[in-house]
C-alpha positions in Angstrom: 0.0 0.0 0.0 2.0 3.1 -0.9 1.9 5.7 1.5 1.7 9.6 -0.1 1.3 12.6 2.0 -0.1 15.8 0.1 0.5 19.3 1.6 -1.8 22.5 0.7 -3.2 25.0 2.7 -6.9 24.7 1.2 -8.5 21.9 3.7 -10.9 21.3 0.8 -8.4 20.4 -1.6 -6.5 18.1 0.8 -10.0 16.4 1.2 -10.9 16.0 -2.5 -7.0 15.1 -3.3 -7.6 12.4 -0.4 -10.8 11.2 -1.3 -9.6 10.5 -4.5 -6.4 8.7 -4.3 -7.3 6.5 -1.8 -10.1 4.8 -3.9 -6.4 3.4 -5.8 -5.7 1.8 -2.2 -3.0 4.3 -0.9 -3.1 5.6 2.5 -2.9 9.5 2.6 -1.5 11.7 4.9 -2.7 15.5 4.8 -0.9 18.8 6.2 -2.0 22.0 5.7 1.1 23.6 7.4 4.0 23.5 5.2 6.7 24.7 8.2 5.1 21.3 10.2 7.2 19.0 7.2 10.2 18.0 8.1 12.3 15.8 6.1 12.7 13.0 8.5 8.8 12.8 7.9 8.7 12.2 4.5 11.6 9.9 4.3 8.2 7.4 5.2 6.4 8.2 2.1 6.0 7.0 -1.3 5.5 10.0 -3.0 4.3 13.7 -2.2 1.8 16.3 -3.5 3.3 19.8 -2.4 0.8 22.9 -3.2 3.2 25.7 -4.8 1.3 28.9 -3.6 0.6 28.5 0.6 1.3 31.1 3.0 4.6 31.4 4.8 6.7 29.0 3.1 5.6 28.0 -0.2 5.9 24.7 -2.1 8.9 25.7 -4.0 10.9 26.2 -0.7 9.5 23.1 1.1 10.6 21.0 -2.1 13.9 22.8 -2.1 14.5 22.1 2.0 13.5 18.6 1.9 14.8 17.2 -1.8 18.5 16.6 -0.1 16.9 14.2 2.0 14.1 12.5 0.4 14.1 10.5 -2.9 10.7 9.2 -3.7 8.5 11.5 -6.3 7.9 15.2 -5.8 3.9 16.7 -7.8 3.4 20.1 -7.7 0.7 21.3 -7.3 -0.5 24.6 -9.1 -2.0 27.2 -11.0 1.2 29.1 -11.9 1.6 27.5 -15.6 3.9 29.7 -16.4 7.4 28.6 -18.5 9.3 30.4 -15.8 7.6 28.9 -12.5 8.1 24.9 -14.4 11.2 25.6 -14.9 12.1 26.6 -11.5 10.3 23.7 -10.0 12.1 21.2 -11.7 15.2 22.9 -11.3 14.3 22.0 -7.4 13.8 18.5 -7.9 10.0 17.8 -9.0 9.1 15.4 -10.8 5.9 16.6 -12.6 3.4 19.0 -11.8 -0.5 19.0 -11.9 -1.8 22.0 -13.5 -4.6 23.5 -11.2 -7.9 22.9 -12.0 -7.3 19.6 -12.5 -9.5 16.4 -13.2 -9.6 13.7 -10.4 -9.0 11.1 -13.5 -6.0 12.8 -14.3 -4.6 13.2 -10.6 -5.4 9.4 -10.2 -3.2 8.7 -13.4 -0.5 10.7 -12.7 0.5 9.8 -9.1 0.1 6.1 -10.2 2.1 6.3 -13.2 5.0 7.5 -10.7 4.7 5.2 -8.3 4.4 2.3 -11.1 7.9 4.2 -12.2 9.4 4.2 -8.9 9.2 0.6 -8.7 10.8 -0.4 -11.3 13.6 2.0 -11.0 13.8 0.8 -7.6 15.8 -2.7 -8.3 18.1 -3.6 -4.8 17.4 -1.9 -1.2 20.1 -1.7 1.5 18.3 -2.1 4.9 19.7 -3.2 8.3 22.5 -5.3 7.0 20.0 -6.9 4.2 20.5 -5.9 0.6 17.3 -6.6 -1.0 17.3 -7.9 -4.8 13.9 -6.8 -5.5 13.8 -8.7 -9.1 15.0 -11.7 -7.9 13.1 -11.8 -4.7 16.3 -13.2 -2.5 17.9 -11.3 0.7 21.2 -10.8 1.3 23.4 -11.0 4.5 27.0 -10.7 4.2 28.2 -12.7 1.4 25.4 -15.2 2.1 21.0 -15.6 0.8 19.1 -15.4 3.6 17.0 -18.9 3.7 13.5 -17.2 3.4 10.6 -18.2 2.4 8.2 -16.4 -0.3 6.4 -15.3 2.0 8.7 -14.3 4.7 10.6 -12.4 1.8 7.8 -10.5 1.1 7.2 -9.6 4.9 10.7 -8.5 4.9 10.4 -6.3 1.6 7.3 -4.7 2.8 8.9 -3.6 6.2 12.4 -2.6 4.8 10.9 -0.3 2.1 9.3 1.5 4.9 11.9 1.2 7.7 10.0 3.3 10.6 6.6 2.6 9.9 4.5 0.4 12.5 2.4 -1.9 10.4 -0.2 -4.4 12.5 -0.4 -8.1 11.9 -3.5 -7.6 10.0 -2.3 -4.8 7.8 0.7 -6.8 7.2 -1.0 -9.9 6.4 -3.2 -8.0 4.1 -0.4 -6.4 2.3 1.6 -9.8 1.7 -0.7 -12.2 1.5 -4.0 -10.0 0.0 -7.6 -9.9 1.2 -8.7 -13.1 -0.6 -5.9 -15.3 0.8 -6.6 -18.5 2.9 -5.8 -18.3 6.5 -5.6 -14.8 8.9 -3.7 -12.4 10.3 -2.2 -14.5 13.4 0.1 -16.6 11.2 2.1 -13.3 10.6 3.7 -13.5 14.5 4.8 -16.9 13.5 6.0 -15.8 9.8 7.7 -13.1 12.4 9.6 -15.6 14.2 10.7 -17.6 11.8 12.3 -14.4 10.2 14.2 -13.0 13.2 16.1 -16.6 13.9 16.9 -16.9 10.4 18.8 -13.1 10.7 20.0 -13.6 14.3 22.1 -16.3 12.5 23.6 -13.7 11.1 23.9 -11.2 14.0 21.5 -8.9 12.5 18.4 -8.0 14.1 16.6 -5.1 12.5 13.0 -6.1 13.1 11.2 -4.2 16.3 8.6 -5.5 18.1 6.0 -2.0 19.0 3.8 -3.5 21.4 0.2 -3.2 21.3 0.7 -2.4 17.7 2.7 -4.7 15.5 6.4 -4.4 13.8 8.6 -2.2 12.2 12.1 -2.2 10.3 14.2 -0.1 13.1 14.8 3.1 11.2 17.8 4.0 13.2 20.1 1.1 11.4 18.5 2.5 7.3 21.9 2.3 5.8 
């Protein structure tokens, strides 16, 4: 489930921008104050819609603060179509803009287009001590392939890619396994075990238990 967090100071856009992008399945963050985003932040999301013309600091400077630091798709979005404003957003890192008034079809396509794009620039991922080979679907430790299982792979993928985020044993069962998949969500604790012995063979342990809630990759060991 990709995780996008869109930032304008209109709360009616932010609602319509929501609305609509979650029918696609992604979970959407909102902020309507631009100083509140700080790059740490969006080092958890997928992709992000910045507003260009907000009050205080606008979306050209929030893009230029946070770009050093975040790598996943930047969307503008705006009503200044002029030659000299695109320019200068790209120039800041953007990706693409949205032109403002915009369709909810062509917001939909756009933002999914990226994130189809992001994933298959995104080939190998260096988490905890694992170097994911996200074609081949094999984890590696060392100079050795971890012994997982498909499924335990795919755990692994989906918590590394997010390193940070707390996902529950339901949302991660729904995530790996899908809705229509035999058995439930109490065979991910298990799936959970099973993982940490196989990387405590070798000395890594980069899964975190936050309980109450579920797991998480430890974003303090992101290398």
């Amino acid at each position: 489930m990709p995780k996008l967090l869109v930032v304008d100071d209109d709360l009616d856009m932010l609602a319509l921008v929501r609305a609509a992008l979650e029918k696609d399945g992604h979970q959407v963050d909102t902020e309507a104050d631009s100083a509140a985003v700080q790059p740490a932040r969006c080092q958890l999301y997928d992709l992000l819609l910045l507003d260009v013309m907000m009050p205080g600091e606008d979306g050209f400077s929030l893009c230029s603060r946070i770009r050093a630091e975040v790598d996943c798709p930047i969307l503008f979005l705006t009503a200044k179509a002029e030659d000299a404003a695109l320019v200068r957003g790209f120039g800041l890192g953007a990706d693409d803009y949205i032109k403002k008034p915009f369709s909810i079809a062509e917001l939909r396509a756009r933002v999914n287009a990226h994130l189809r794009l992001r994933v298959r620039q995104t080939r190998t991922l260096s988490r905890g001590g694992v170097l994911f080979d996200m074609q081949a679907k094999v984890a590696i430790a060392g100079e050795h392939t971890l012994p997982f299982t498909k499924g335990e792979y795919a755990i692994c993928e989906h918590l590394a890619l997010r390193a940070g985020q707390v996902f529950t044993k339901e949302q991660l069962y729904e995530a790996v396994f899908g809705l229509d998949a035999e058995g439930d969500s109490s065979a991910i604790a298990e799936h959970i075990k099973n993982i940490r012995a196989k990387l405590k063979a070798g000395g890594l342990s980069p899964i975190e238990t936050v309980w109450g809630v579920g797991y998480k990759w430890r974003k303090d060991i992101v290398l």
